[in-house]
PyMOL CGO cylinders between C-alpha atoms (Angstrom):
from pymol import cmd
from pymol.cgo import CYLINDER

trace = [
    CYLINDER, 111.83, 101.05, 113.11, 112.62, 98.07, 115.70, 0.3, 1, 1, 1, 1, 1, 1,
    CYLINDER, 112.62, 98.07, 115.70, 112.84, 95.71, 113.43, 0.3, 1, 1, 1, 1, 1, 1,
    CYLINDER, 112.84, 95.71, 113.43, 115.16, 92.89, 112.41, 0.3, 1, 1, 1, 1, 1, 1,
    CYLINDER, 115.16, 92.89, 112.41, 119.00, 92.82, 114.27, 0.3, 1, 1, 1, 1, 1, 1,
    CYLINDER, 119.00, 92.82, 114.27, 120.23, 91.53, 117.71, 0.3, 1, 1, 1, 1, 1, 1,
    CYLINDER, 120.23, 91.53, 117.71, 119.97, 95.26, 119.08, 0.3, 1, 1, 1, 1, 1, 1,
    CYLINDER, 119.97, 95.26, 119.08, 116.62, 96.03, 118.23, 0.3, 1, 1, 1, 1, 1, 1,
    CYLINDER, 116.62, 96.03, 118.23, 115.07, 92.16, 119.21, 0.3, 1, 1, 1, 1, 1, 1,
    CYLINDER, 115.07, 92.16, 119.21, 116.66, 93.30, 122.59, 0.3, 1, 1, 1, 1, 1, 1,
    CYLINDER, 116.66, 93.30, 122.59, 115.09, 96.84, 122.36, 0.3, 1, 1, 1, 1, 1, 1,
    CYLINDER, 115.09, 96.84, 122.36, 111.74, 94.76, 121.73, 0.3, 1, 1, 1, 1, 1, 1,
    CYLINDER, 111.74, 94.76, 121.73, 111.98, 92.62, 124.60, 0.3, 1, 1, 1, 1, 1, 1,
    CYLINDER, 111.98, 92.62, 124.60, 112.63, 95.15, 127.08, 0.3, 1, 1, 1, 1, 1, 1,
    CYLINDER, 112.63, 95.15, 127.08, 109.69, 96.63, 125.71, 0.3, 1, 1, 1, 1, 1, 1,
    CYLINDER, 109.69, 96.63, 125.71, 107.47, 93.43, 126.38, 0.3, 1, 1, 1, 1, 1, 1,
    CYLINDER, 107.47, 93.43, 126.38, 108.81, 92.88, 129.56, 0.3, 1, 1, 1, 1, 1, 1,
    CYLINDER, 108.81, 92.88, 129.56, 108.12, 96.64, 130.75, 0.3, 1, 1, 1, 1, 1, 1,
    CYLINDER, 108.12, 96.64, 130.75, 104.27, 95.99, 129.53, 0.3, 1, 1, 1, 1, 1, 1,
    CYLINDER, 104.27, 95.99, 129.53, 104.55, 92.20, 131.03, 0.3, 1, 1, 1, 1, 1, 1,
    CYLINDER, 104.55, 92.20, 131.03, 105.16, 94.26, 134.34, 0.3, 1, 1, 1, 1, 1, 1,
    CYLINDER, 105.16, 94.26, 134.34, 102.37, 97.16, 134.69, 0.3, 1, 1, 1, 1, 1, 1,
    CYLINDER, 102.37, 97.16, 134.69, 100.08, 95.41, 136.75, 0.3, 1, 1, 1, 1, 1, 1,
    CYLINDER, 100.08, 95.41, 136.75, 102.75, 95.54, 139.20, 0.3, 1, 1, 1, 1, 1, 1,
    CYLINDER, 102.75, 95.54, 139.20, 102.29, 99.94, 139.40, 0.3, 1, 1, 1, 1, 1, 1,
    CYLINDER, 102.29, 99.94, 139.40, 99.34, 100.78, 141.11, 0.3, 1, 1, 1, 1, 1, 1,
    CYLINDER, 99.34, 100.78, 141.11, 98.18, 104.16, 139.98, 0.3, 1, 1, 1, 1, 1, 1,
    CYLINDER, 98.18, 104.16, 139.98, 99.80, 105.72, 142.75, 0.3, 1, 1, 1, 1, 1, 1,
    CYLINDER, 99.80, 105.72, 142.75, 103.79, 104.27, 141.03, 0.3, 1, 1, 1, 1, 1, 1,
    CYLINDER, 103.79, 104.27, 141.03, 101.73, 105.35, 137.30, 0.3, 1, 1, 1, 1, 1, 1,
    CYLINDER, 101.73, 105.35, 137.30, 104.88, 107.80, 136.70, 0.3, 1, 1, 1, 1, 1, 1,
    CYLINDER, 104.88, 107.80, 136.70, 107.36, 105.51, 137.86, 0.3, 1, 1, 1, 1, 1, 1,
    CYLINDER, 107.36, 105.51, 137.86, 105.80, 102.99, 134.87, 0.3, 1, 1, 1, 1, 1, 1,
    CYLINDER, 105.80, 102.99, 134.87, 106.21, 105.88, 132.44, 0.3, 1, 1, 1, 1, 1, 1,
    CYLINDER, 106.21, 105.88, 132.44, 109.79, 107.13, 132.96, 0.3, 1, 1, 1, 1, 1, 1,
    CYLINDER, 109.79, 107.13, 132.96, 110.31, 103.10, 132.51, 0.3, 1, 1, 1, 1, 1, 1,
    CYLINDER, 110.31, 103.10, 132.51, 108.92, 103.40, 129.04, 0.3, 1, 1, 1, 1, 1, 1,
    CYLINDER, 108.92, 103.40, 129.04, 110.24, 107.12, 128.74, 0.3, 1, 1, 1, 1, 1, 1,
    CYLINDER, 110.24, 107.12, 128.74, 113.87, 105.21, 129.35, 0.3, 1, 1, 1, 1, 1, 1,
    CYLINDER, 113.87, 105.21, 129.35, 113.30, 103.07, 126.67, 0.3, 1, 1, 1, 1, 1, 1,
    CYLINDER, 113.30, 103.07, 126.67, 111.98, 105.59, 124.30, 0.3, 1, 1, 1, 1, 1, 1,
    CYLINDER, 111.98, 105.59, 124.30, 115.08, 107.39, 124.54, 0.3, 1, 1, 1, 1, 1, 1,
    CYLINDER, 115.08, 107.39, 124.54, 117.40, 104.82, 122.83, 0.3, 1, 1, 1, 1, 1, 1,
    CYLINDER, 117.40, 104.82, 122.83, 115.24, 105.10, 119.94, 0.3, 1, 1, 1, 1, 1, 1,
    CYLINDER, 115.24, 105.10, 119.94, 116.43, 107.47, 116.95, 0.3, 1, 1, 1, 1, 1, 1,
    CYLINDER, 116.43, 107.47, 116.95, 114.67, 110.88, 117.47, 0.3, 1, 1, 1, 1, 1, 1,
    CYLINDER, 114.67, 110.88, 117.47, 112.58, 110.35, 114.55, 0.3, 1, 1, 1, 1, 1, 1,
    CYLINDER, 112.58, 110.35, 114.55, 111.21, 106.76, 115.04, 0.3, 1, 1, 1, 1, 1, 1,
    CYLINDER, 111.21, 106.76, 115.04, 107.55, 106.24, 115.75, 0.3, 1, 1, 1, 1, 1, 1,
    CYLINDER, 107.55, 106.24, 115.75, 107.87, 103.76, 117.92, 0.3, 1, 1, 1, 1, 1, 1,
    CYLINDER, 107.87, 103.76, 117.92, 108.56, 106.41, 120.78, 0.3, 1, 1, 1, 1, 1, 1,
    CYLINDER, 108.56, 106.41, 120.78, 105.67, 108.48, 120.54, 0.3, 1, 1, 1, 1, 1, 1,
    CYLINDER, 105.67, 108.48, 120.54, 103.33, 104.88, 120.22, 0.3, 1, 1, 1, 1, 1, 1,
    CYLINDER, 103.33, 104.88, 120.22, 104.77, 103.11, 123.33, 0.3, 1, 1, 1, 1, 1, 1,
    CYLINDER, 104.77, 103.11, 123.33, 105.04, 106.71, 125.25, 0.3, 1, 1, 1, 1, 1, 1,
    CYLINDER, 105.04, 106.71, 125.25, 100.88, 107.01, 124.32, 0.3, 1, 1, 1, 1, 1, 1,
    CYLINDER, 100.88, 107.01, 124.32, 100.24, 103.51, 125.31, 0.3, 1, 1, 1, 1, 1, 1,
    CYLINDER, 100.24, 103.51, 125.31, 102.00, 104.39, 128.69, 0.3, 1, 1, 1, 1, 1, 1,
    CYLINDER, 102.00, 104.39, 128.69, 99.73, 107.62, 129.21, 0.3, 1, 1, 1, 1, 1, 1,
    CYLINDER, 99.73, 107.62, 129.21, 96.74, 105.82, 127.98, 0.3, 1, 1, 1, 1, 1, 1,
    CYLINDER, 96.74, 105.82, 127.98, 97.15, 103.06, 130.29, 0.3, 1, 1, 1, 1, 1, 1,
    CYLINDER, 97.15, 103.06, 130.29, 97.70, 105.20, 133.58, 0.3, 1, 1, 1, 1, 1, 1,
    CYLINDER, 97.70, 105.20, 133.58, 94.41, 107.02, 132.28, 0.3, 1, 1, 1, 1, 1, 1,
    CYLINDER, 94.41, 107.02, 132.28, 95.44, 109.92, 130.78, 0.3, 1, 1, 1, 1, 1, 1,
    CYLINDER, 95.44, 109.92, 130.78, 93.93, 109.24, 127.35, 0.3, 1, 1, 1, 1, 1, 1,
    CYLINDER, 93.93, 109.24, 127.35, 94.34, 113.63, 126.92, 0.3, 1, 1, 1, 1, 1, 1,
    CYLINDER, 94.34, 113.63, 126.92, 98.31, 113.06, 126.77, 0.3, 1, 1, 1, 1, 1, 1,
    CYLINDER, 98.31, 113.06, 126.77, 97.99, 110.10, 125.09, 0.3, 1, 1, 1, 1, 1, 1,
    CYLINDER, 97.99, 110.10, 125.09, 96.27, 111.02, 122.01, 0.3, 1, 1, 1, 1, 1, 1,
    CYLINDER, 96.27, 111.02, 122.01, 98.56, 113.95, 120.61, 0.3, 1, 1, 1, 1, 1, 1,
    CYLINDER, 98.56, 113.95, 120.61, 101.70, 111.32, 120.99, 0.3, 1, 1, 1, 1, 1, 1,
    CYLINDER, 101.70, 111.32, 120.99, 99.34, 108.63, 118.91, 0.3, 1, 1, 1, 1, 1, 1,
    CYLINDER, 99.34, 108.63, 118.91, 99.05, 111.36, 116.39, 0.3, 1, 1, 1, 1, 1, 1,
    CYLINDER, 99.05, 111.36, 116.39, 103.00, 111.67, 116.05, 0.3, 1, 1, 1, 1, 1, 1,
    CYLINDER, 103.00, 111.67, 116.05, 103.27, 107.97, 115.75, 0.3, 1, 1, 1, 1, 1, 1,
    CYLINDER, 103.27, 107.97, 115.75, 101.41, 108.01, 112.68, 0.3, 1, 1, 1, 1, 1, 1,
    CYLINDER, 101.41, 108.01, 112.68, 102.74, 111.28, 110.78, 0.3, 1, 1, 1, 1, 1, 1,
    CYLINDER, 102.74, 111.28, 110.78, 106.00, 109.42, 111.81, 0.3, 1, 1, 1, 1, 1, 1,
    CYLINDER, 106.00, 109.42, 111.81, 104.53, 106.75, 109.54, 0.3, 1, 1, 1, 1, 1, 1,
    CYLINDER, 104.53, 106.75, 109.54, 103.87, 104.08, 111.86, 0.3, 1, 1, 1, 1, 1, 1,
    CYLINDER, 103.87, 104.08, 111.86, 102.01, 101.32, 109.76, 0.3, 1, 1, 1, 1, 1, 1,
    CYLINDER, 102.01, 101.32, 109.76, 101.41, 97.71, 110.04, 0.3, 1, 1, 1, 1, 1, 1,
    CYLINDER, 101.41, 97.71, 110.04, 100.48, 95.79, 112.66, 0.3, 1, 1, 1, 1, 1, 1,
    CYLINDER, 100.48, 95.79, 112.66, 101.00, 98.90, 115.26, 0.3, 1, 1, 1, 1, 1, 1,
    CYLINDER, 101.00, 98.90, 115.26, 99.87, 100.91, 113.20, 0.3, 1, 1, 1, 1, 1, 1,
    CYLINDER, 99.87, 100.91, 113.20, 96.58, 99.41, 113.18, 0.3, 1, 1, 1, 1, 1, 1,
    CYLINDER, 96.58, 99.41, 113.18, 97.36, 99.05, 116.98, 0.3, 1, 1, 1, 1, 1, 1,
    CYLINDER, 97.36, 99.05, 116.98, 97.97, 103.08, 117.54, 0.3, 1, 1, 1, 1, 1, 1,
    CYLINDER, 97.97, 103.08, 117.54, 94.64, 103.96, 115.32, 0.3, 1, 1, 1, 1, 1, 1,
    CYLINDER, 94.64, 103.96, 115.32, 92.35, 101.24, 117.75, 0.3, 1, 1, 1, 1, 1, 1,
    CYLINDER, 92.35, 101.24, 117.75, 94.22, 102.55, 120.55, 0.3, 1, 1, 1, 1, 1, 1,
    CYLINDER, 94.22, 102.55, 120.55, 93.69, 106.31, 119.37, 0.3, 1, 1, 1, 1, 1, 1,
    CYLINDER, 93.69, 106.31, 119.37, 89.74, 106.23, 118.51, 0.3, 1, 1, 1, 1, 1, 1,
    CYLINDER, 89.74, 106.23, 118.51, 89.03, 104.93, 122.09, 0.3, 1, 1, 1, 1, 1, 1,
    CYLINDER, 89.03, 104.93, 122.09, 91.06, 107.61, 123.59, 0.3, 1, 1, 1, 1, 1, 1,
    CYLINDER, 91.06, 107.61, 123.59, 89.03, 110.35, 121.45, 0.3, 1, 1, 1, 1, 1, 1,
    CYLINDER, 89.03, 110.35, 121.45, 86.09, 108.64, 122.90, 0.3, 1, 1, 1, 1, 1, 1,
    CYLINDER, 86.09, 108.64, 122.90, 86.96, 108.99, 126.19, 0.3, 1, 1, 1, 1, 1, 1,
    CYLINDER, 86.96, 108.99, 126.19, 88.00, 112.83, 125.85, 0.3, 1, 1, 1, 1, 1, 1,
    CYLINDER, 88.00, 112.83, 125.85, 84.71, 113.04, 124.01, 0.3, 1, 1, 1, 1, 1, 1,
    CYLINDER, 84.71, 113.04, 124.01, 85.33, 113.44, 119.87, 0.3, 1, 1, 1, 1, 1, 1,
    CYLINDER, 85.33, 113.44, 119.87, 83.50, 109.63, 119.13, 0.3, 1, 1, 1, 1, 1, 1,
    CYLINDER, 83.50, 109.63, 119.13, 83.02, 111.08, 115.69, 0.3, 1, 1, 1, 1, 1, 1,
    CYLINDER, 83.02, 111.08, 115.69, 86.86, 110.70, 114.86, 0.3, 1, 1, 1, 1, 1, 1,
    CYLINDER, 86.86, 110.70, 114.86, 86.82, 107.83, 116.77, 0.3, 1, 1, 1, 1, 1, 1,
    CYLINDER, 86.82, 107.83, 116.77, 84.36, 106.66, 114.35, 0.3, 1, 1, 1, 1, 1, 1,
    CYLINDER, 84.36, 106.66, 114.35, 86.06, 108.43, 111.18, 0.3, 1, 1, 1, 1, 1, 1,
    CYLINDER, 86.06, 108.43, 111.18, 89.24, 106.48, 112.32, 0.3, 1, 1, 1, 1, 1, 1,
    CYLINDER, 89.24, 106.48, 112.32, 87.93, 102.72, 112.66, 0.3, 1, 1, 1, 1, 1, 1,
    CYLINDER, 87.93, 102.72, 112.66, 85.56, 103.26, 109.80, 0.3, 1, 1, 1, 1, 1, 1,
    CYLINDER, 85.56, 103.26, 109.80, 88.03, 103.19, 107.70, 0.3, 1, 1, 1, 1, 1, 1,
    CYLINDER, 88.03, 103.19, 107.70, 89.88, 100.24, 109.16, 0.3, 1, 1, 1, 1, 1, 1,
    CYLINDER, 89.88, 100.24, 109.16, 86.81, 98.08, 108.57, 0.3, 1, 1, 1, 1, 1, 1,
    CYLINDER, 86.81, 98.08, 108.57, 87.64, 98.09, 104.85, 0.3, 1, 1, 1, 1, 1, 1,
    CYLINDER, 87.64, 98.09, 104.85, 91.72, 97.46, 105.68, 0.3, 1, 1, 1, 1, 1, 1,
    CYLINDER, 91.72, 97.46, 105.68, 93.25, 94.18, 105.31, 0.3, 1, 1, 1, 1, 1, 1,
    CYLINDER, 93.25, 94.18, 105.31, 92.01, 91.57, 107.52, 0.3, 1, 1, 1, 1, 1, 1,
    CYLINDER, 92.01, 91.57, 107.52, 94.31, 90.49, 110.47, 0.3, 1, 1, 1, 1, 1, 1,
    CYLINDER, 94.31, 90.49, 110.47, 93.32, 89.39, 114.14, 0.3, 1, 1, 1, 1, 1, 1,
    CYLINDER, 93.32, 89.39, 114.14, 92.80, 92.98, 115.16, 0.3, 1, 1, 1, 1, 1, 1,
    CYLINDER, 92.80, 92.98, 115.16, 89.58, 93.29, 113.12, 0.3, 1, 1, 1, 1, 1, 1,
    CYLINDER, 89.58, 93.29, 113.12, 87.25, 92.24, 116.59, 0.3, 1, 1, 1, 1, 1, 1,
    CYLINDER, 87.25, 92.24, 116.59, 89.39, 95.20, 118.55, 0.3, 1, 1, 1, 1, 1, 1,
    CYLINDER, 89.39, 95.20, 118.55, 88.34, 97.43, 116.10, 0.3, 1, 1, 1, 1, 1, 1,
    CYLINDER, 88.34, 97.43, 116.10, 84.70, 96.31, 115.89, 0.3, 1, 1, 1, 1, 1, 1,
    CYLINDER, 84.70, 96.31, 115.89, 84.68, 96.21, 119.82, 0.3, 1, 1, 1, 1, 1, 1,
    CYLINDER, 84.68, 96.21, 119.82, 86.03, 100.18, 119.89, 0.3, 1, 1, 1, 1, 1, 1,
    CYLINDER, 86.03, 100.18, 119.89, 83.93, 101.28, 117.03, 0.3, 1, 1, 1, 1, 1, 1,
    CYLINDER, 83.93, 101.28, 117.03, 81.20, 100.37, 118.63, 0.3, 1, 1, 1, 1, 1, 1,
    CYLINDER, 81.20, 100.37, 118.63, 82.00, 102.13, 121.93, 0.3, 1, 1, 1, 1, 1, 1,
    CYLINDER, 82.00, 102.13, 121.93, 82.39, 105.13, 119.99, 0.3, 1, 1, 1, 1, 1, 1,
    CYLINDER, 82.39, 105.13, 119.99, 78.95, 104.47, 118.06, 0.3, 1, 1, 1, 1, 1, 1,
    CYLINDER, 78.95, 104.47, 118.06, 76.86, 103.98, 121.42, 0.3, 1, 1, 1, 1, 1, 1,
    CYLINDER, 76.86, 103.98, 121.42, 78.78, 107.39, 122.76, 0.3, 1, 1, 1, 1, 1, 1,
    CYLINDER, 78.78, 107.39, 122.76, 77.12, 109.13, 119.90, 0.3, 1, 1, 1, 1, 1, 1,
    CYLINDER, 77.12, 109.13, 119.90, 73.70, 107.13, 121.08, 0.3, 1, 1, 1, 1, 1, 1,
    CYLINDER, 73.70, 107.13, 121.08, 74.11, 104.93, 118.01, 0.3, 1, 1, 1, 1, 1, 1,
    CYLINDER, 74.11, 104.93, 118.01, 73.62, 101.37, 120.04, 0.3, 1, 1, 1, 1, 1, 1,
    CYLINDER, 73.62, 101.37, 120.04, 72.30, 100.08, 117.64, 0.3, 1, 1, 1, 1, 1, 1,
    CYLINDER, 72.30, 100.08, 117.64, 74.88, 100.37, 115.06, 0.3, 1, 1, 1, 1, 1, 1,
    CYLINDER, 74.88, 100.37, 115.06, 77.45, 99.35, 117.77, 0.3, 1, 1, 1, 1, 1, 1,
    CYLINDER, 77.45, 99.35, 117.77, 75.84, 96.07, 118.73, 0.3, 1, 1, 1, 1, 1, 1,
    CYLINDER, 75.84, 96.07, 118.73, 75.56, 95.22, 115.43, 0.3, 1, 1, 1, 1, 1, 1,
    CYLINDER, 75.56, 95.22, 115.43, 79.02, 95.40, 115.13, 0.3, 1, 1, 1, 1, 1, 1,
    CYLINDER, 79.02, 95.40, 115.13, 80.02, 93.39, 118.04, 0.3, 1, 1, 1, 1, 1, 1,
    CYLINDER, 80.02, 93.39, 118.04, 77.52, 90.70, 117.38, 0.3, 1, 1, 1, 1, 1, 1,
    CYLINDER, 77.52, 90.70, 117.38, 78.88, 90.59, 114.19, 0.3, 1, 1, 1, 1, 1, 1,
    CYLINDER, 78.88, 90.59, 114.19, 82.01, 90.02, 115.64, 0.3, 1, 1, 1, 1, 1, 1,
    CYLINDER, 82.01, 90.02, 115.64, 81.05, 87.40, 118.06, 0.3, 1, 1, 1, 1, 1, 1,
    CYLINDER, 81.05, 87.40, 118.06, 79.60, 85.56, 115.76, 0.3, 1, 1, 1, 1, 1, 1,
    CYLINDER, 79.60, 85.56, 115.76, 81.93, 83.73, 113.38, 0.3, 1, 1, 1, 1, 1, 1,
    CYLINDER, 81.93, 83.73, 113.38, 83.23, 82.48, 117.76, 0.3, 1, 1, 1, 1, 1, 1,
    CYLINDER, 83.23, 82.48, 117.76, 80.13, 80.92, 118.64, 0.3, 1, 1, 1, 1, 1, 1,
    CYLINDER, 80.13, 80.92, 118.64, 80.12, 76.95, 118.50, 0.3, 1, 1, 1, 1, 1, 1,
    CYLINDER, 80.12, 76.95, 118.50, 76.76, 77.46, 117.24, 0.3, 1, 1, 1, 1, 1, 1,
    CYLINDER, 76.76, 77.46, 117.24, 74.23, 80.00, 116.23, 0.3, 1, 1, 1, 1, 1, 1,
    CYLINDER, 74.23, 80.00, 116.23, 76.63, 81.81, 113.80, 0.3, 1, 1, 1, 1, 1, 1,
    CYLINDER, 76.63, 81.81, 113.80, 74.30, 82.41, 110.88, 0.3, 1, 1, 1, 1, 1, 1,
    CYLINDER, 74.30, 82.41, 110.88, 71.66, 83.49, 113.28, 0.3, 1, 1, 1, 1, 1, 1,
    CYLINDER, 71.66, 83.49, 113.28, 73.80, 85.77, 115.19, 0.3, 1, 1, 1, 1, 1, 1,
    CYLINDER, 73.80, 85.77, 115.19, 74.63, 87.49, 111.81, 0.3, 1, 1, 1, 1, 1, 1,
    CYLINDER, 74.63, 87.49, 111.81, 71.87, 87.95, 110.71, 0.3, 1, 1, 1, 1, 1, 1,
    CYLINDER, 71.87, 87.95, 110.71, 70.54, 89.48, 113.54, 0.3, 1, 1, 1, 1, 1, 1,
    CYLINDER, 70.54, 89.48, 113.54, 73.39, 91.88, 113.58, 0.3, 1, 1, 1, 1, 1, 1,
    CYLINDER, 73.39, 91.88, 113.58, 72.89, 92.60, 110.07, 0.3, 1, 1, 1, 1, 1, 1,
    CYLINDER, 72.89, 92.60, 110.07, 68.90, 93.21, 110.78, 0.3, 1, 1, 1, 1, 1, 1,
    CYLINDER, 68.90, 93.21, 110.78, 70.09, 95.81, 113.59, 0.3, 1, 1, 1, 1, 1, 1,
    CYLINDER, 70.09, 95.81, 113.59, 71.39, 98.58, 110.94, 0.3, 1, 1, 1, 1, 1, 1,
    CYLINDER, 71.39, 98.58, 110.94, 69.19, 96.98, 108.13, 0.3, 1, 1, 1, 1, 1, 1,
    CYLINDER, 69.19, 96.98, 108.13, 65.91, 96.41, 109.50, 0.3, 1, 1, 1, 1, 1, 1,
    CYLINDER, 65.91, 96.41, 109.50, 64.75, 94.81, 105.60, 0.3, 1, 1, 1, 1, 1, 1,
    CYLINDER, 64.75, 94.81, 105.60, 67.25, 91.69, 106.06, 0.3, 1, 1, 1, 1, 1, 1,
    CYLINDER, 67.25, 91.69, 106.06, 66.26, 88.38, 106.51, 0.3, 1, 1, 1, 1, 1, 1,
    CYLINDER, 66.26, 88.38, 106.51, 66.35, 87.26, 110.09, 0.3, 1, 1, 1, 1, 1, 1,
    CYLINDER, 66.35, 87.26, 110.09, 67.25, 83.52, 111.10, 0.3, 1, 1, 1, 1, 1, 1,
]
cmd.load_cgo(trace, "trace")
């Protein structure tokens, strides 16, 4: 992995400032912004799943979520974990949603609800339930996000959860 020495900090920031730039390819320069992370890629070791990750976040983000998910799939048999690997399984479940298989989507980020706690854990409600309402399960998904919203409101958060909570579990008390 791209962790720890000189080299790889350096490897790390060229990374970041390749992302810092993409607004600046249209669509129509979308392969010029890929062979920029494909260049990068290729000083990684063959096996590292960092290549496969940033080369998926590259196709996902020119909208080609089909191309992106197989290379998410590499990055975690490659063993990706961790913070980017929490990253590549948000960043996989919305690109199954949007080449239609929600359920894994779902599968996927189900899972993560139960995983530690870090400040991903709103991006994974907020996919979750995109893939929820794609299977018509709305309400299921909004509970989510207002569950998520609410612990952010400068009021109303005890209200706002339980009214989440009463969305999937129409028995629970409501504020």
């Amino acid at each position: 992995m791209c962790e720890g020495g000189p080299m790889n900090r350096n490897w790390e920031d060229r990374v970041a400032a390749a992302w810092a730039s993409f607004d600046e390819y249209p669509e129509e320069r979308a392969e010029e912004f890929r062979g920029l992370i494909d260049a990068l890629v290729a000083e990684l070791p063959d096996d590292s799943p960092l290549g496969p990750f940033e080369q998926a976040c590259a196709w996902d983000s020119t909208g080609h979520s089909d191309k992106a998910v197989p290379l998410y799939r590499e990055a975690l048999a490659r063993g990706l974990d961790g913070y980017r690997g929490r990253r590549t399984k948000i960043q996989l479940a919305s690109s199954l949603r949007n080449v239609g298989q929600a359920e894994e989507g779902v599968e996927l980020l189900t899972a993560e609800l139960d995983g530690p706690s870090d400040e991903l854990d709103d991006a994974v409600r907020a996919c979750l339930a995109l893939c929820l309402s794609s299977l018509g399960r709305d309400r299921e998904g909004l509970s989510l996000v207002l569950g998520a919203l609410a612990p952010h409101l400068p009021r109303y958060q005890r209200s706002m959860a339980n009214y989440a909570r009463a969305l999937v579990e129409p028995e629970a008390d409501r504020a």
